[in-house]
Backbone as a chain_set.jsonl record, in Angstrom:
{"seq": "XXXXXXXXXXXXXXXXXXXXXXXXXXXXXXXXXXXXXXXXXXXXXXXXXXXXXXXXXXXXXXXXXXXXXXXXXXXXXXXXXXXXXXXXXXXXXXXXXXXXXXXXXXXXXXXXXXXXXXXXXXXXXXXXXXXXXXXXXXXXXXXXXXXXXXXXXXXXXXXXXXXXXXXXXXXXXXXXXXX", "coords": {"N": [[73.676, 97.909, 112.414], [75.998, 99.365, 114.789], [76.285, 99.148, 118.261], [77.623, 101.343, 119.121], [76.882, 103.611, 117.643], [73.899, 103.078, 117.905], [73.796, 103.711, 120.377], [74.854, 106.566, 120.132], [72.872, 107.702, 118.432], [70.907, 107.513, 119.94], [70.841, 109.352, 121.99], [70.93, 111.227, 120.906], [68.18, 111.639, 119.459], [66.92, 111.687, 122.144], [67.375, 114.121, 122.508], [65.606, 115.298, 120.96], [63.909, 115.136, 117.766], [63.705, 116.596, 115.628], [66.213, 117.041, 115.734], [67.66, 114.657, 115.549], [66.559, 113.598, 112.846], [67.622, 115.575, 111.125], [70.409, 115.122, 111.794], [70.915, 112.456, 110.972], [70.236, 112.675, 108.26], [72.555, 114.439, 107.085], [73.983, 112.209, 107.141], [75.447, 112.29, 109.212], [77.67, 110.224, 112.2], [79.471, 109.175, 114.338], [82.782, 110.379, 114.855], [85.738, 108.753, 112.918], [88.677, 106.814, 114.724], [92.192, 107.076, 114.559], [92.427, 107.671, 112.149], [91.092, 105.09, 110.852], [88.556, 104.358, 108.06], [85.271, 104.632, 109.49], [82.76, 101.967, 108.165], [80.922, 102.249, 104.941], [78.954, 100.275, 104.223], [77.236, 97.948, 104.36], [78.735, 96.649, 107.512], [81.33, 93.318, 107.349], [83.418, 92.263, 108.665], [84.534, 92.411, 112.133], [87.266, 93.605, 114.125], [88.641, 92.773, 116.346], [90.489, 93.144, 119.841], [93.975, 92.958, 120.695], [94.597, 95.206, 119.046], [95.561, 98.647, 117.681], [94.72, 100.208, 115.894], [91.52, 101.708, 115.281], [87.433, 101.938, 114.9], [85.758, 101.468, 116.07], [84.246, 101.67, 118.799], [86.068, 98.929, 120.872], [86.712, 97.789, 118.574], [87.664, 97.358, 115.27], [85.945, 98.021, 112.611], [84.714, 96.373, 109.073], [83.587, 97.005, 106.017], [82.734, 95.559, 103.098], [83.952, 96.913, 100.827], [85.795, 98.494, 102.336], [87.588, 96.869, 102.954], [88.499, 95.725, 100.024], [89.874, 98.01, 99.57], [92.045, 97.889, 100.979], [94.046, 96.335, 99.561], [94.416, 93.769, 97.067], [95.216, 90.441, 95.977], [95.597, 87.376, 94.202], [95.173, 84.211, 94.047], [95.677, 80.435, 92.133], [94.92, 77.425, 93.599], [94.49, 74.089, 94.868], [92.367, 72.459, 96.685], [90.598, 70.941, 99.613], [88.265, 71.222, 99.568], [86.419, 72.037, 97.007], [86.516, 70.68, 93.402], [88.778, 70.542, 91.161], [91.556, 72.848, 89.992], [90.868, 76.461, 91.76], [90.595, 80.14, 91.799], [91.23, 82.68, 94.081], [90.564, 85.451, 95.314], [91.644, 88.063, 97.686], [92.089, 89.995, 100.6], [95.639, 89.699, 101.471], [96.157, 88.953, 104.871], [98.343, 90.324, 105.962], [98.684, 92.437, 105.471], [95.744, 93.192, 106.471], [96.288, 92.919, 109.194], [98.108, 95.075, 109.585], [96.353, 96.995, 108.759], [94.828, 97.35, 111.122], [96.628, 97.554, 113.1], [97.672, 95.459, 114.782], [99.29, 93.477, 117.376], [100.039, 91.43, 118.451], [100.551, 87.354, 118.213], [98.585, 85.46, 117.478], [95.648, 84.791, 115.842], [92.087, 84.345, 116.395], [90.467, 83.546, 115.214], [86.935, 83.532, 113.567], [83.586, 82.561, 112.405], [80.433, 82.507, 111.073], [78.895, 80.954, 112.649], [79.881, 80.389, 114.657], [82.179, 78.404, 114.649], [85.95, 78.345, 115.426], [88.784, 78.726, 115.083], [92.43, 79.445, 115.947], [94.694, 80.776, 114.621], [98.19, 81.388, 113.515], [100.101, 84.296, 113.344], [102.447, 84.589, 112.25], [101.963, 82.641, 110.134], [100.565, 84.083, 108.238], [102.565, 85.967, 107.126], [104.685, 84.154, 106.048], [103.228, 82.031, 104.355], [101.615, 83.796, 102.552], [99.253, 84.003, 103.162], [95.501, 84.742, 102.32], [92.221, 86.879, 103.051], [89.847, 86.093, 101.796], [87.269, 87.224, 99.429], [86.342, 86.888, 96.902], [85.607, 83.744, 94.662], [87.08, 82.304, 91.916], [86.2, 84.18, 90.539], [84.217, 85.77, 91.163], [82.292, 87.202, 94.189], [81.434, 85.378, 96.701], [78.942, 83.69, 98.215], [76.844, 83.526, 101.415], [75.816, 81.269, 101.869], [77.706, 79.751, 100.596], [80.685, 79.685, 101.609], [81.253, 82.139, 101.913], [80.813, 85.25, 103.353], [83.613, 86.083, 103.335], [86.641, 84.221, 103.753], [89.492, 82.8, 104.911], [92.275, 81.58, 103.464], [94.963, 79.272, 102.529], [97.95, 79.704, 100.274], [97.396, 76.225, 99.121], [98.514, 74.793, 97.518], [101.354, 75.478, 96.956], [102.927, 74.869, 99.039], [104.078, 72.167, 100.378], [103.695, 71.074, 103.254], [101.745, 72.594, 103.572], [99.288, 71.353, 102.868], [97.789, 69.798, 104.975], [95.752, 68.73, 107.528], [96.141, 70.456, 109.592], [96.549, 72.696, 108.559], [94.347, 72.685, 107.075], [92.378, 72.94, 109.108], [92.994, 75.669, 110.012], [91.738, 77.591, 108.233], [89.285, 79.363, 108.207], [85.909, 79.621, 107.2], [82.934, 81.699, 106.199], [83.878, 84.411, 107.762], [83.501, 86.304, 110.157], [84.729, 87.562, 112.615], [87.141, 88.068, 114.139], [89.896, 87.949, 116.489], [92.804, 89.315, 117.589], [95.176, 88.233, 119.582]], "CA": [[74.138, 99.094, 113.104], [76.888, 99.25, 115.93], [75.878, 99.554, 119.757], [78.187, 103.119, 119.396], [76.416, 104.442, 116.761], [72.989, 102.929, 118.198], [73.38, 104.415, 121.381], [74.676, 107.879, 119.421], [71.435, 107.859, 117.768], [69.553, 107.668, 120.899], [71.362, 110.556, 122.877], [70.248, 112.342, 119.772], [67.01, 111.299, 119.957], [66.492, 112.256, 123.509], [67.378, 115.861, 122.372], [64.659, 115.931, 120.339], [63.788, 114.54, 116.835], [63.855, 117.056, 114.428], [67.636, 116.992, 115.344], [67.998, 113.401, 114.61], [66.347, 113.49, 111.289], [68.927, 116.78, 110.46], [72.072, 114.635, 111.485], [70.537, 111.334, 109.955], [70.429, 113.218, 106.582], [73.566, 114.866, 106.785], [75.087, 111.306, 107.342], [76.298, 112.837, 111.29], [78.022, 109.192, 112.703], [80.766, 109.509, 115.538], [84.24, 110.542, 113.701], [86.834, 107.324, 112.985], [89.371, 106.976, 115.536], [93.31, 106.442, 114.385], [92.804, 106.932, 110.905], [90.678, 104.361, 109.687], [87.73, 104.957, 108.538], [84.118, 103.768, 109.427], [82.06, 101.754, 107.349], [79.921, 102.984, 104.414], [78.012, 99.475, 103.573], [76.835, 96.549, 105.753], [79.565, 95.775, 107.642], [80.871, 92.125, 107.51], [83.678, 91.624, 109.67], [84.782, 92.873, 112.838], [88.398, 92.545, 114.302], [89.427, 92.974, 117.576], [91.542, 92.742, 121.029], [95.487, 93.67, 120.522], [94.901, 96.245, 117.948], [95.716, 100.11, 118.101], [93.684, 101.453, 114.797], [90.019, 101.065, 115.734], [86.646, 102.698, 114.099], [84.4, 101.027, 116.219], [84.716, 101.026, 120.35], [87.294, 98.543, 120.93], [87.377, 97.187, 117.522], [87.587, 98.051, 113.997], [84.766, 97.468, 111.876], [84.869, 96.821, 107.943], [83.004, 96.534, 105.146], [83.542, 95.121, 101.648], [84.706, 98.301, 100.117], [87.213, 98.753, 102.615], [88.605, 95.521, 102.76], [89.443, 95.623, 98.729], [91.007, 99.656, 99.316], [93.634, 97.884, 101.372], [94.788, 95.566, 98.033], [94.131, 92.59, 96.685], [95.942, 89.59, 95.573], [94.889, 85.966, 93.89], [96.211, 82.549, 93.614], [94.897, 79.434, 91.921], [95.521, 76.386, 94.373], [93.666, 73.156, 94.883], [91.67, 72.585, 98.2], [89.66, 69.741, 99.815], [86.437, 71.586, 99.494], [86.312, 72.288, 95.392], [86.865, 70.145, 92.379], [89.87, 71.412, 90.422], [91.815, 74.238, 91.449], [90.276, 77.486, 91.885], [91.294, 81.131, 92.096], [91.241, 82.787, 95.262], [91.022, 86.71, 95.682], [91.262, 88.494, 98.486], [93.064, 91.244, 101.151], [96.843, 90.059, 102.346], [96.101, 89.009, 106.011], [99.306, 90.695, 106.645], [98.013, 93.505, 105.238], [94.861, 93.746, 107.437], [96.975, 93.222, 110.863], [98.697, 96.181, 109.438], [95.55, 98.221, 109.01], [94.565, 97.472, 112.632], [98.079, 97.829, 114.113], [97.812, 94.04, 115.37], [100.18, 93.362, 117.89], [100.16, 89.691, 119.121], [101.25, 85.962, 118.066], [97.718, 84.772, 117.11], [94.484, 85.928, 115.771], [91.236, 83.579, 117.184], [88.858, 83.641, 113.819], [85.255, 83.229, 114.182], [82.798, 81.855, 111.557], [78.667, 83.2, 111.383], [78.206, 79.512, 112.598], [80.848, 80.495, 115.666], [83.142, 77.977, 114.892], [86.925, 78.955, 115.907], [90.107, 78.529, 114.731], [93.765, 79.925, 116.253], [95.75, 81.005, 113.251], [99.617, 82.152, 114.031], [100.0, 85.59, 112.923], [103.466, 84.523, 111.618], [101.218, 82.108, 108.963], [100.577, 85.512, 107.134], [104.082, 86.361, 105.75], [105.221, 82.944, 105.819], [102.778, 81.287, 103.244], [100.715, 84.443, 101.829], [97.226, 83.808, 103.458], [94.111, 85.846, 102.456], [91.115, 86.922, 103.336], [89.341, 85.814, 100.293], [86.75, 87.418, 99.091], [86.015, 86.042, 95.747], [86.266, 82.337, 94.276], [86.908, 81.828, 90.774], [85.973, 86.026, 90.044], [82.716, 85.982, 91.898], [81.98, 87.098, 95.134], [81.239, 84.309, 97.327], [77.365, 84.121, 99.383], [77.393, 82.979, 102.824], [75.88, 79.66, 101.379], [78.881, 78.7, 99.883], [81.444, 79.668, 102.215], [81.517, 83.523, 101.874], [81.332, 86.206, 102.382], [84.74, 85.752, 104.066], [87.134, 82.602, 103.457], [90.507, 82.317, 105.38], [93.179, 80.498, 102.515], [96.342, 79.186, 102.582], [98.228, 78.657, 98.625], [97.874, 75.085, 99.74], [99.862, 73.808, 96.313], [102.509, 76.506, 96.787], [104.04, 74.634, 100.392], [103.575, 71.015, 100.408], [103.169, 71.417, 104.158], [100.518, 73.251, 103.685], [98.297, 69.579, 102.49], [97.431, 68.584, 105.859], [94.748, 68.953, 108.319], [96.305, 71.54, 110.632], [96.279, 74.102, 107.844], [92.825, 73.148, 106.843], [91.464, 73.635, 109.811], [93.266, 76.809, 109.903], [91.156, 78.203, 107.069], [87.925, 79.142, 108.12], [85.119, 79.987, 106.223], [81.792, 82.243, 107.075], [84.451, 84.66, 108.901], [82.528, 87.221, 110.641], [85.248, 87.795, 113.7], [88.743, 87.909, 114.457], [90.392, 88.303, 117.93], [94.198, 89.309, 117.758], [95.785, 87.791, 120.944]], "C": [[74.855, 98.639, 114.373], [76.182, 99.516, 117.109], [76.596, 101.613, 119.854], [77.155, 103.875, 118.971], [74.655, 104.197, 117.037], [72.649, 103.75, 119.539], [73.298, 106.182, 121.18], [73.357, 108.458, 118.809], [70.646, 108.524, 118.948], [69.749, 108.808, 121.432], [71.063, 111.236, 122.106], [68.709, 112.953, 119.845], [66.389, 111.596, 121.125], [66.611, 114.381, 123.648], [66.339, 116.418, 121.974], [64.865, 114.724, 118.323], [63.798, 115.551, 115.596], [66.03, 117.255, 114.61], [68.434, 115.681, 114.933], [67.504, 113.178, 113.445], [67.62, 114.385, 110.951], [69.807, 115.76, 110.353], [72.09, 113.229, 110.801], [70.83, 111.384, 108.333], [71.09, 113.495, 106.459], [74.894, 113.626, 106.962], [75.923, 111.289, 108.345], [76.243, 110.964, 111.262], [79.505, 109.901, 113.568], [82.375, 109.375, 114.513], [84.258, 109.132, 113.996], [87.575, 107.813, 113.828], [91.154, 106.244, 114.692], [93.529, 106.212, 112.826], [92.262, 105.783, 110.305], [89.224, 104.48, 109.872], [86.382, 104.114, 109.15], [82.976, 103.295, 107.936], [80.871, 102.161, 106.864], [78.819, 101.985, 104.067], [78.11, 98.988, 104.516], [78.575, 96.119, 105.916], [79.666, 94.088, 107.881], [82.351, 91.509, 108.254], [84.298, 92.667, 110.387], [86.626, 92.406, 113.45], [88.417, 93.69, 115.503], [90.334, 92.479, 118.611], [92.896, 93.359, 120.708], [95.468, 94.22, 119.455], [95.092, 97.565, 118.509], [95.122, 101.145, 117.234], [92.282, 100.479, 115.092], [89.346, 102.34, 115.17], [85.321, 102.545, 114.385], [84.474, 101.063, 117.59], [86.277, 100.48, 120.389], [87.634, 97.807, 120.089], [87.645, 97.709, 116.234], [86.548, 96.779, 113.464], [84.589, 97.429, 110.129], [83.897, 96.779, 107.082], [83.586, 96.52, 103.74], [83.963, 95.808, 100.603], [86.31, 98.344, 100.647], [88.268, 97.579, 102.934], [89.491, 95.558, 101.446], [90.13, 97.054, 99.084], [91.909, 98.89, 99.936], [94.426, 96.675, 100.555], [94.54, 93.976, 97.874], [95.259, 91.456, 96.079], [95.123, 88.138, 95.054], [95.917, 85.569, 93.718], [95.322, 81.775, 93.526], [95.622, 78.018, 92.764], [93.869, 75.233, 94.077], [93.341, 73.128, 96.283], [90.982, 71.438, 98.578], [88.2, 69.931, 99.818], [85.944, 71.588, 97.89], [86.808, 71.361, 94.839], [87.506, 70.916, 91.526], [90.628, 72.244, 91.412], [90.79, 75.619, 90.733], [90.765, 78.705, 92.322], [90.686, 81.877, 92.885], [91.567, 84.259, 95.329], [90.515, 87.173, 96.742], [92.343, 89.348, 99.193], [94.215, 89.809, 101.498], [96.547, 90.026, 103.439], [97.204, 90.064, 106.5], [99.129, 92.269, 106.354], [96.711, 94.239, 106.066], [94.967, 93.36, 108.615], [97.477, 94.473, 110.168], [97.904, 97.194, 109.912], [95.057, 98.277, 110.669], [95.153, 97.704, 113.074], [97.738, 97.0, 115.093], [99.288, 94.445, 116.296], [99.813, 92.631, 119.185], [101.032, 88.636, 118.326], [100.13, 85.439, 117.118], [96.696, 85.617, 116.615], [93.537, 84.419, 115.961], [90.142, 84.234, 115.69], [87.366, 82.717, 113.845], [84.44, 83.301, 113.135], [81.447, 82.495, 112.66], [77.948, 81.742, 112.349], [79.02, 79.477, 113.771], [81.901, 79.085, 116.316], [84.655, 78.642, 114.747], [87.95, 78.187, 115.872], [90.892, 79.595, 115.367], [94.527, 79.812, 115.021], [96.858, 81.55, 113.81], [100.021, 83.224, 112.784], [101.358, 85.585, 111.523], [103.266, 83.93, 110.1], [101.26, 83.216, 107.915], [101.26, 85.904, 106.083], [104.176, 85.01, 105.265], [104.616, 82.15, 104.102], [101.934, 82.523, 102.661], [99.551, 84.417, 102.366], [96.381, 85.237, 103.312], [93.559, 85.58, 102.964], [90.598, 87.08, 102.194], [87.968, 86.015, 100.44], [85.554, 87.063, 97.834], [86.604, 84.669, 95.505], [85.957, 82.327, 92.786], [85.892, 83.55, 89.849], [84.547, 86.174, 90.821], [82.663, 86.023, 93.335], [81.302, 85.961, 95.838], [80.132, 84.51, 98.551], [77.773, 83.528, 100.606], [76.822, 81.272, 102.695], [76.727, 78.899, 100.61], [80.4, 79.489, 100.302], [82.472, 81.236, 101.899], [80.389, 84.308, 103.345], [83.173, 86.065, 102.222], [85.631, 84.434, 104.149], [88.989, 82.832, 104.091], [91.494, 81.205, 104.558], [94.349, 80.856, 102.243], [96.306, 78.863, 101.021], [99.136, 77.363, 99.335], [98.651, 74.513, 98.455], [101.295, 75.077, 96.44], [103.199, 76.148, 97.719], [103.468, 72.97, 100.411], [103.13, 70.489, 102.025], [101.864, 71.717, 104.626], [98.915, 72.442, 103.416], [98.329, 69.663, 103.836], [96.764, 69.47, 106.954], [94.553, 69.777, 109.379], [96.044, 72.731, 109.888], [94.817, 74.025, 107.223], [92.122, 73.483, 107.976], [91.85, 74.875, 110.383], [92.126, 77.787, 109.127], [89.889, 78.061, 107.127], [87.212, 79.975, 107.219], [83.92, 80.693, 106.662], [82.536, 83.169, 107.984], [83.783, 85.807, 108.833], [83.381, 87.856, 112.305], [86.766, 87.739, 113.904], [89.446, 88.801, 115.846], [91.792, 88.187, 117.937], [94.707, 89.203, 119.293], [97.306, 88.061, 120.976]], "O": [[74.433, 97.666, 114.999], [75.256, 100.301, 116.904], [76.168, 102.628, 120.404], [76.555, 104.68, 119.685], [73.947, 105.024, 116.462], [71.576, 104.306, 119.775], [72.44, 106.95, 121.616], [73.021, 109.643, 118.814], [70.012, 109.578, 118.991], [68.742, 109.517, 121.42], [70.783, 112.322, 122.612], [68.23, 114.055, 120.113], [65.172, 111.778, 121.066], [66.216, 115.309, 124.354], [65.953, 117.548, 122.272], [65.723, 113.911, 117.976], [63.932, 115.02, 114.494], [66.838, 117.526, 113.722], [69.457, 115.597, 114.254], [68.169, 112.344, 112.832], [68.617, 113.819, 110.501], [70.137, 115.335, 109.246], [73.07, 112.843, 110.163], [71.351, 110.608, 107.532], [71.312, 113.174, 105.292], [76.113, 113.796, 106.952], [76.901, 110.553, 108.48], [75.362, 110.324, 110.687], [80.238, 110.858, 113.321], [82.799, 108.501, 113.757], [83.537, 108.437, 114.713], [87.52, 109.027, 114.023], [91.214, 105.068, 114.335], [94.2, 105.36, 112.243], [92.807, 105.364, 109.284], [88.607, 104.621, 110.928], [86.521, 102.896, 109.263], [82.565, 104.02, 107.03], [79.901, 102.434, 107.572], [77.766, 102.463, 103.646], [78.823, 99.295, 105.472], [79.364, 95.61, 105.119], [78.731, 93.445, 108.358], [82.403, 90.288, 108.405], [84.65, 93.696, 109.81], [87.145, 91.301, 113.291], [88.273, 94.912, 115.537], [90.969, 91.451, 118.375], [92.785, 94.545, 120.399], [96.329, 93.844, 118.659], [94.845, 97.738, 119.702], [94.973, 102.348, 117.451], [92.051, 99.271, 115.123], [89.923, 103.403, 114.94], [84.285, 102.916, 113.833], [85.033, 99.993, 117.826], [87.309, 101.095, 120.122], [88.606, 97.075, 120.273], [87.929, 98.903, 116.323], [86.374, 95.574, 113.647], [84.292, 98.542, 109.697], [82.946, 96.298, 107.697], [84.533, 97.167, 103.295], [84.312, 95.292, 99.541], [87.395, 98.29, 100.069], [89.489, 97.589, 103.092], [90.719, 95.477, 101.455], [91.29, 97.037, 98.673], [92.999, 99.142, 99.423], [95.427, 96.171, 101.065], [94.537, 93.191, 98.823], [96.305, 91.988, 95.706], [94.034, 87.886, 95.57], [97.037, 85.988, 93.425], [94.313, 81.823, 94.229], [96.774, 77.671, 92.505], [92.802, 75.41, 93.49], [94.039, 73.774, 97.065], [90.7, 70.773, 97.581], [87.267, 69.147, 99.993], [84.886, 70.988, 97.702], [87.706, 70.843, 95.503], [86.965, 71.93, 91.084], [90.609, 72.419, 92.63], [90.224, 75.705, 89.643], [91.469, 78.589, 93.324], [89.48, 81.968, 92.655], [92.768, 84.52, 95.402], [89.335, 86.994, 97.045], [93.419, 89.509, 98.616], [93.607, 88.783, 101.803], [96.457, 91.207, 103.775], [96.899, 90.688, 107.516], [99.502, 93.143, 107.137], [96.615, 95.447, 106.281], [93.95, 93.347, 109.307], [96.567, 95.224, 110.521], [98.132, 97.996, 110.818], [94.985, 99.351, 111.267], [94.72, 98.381, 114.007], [97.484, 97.451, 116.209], [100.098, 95.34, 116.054], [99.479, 92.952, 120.326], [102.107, 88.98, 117.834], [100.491, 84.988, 116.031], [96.669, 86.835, 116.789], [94.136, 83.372, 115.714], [89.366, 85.172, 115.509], [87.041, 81.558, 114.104], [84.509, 84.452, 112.705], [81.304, 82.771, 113.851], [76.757, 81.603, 112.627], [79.011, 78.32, 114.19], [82.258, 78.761, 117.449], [84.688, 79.549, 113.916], [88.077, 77.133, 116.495], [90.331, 80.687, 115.463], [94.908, 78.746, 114.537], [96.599, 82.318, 114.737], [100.189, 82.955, 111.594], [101.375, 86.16, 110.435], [103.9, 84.307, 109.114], [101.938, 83.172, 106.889], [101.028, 86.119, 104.893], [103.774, 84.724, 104.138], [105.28, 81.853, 103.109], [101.177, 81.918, 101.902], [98.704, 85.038, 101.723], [96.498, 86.325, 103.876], [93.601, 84.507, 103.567], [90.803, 88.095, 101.529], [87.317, 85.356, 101.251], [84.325, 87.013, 97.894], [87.715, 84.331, 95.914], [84.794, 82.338, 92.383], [85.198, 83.661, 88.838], [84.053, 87.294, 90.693], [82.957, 84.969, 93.899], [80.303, 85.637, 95.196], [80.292, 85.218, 99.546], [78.904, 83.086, 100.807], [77.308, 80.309, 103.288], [76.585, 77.783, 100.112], [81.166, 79.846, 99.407], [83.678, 81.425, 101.744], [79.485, 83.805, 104.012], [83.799, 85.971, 101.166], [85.082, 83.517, 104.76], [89.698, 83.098, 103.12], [91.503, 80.042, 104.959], [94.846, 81.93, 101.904], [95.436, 78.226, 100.426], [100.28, 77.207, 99.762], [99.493, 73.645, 98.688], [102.11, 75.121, 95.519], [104.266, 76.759, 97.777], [102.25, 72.804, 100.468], [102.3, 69.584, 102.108], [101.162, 71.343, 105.566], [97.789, 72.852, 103.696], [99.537, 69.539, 104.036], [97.099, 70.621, 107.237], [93.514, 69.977, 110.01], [95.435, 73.685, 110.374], [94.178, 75.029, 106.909], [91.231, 74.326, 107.874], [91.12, 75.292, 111.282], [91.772, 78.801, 109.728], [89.232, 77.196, 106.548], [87.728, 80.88, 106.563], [83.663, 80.303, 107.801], [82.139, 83.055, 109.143], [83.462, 86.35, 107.776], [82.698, 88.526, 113.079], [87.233, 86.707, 113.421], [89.439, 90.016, 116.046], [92.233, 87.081, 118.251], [94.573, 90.147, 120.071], [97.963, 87.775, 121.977]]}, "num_chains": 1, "name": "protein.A"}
C-alpha cells in the first residue's frame, strides 16, 4: 500500500470505522490523476521525477496488468547472462515514457537490490529497449532476474555487445527516475 492511500485510510479512520469498512468494501481509493489509472494488483514498479501523468503523489505507480494494457513486443537475442538466445517480452520503454509524459534526457533505473543504472532516454527509439516482463513465455520471479528486466536486442546492433549496454540493462527493476 502507498503512503497516499495509507494516510487516506487513516483520515477515514479517524472519522470513525464503520465508515472505513463502507469505503474499504466499495473499493473508495483517491481518484487517478491525468488519466492514468491506479493500480488494481501489487504494484511493482514505480516511476518518477520529470513526468506529467501521475496516479500516485509525485509518481505513477503500476502494476503488471497495466504495464501489458500499454502493448507488448518480443525479440529473441543472445545475452551474457543465458545460454542460447532467448525471447524477451515486454512494454516498449518508449511506450512507458509516453504513458508518464516523460520529459528529460535520462531515466536513473533502480533494482530491489538498489543498484543504479543511467539509461539515455534516446536508447528507447534508437535500439527498441523493453521492459521485459517475460523470458522465453514465462513470467520471470525476482530470483531470476524478474519481475522487471531492462533489454537491449543486443544481436540486432553490434554496438549493442559491449559492457556499456550491459550495464545499461538492469534487472530486479523496482524504480525509475526520469531526469
Amino acid at each position: 500500500m502507498d503512503i497516499e492511500a495509507f494516510a487516506w485510510m487513516r483520515r477515514l479512520a479517524c472519522a470513525g470505522s464503520v465508515t472505513l469498512i463502507a469505503a474499504l468494501s466499495a473499493g473508495a481509493l483517491p481518484a487517478s490523476a491525468g488519466g492514468l489509472e491506479r493500480p488494481q494488483g501489487a504494484p511493482i514498479l514505480t516511476v518518477e521525477g520529470n513526468i506529467s501523468i501521475k496516479n500516485d503523489g509525485d509518481g505513477a505507480v503500476f502494476d503488471r496488468d497495466m504495464l501489458e494494457s500499454l502493448g507488448e513486443v518480443s525479440f529473441k537475442t543472445m545475452t551474457p547472462w543465458f545460454t542460447g538466445e532467448v525471447e524477451f517480452e515486454g512494454v516498449p520503454m518508449e511506450k512507458l515514457m509516453e504513458a508518464v509524459g516523460a520529459k528529460g534526457t535520462e531515466v536513473e533505473v533502480v533494482a530491489l537490490n538498489d543498484y543504479k543504472a543511467s539509461v539515455p532516454i534516446g536508447d528507447f527509439g534508437e535500439y527498441g529497449v523493453i521492459l521485459a516482463l517475460k523470458r522465453d513465455g514465462k513470467y520471470m520471479p525476482i530470483s531470476d532476474k524478474g519481475p522487471l528486466f531492462i533489454v537491449y536486442p543486443y544481436d540486432g546492433h553490434a554496438e549493442l555487445q559491449k559492457q556499456k549496454f550491459y550495464a545499461r540493462s538492469v534487472w530486479q527493476v523496482a524504480k525509475m527516475i526520469v531526469k
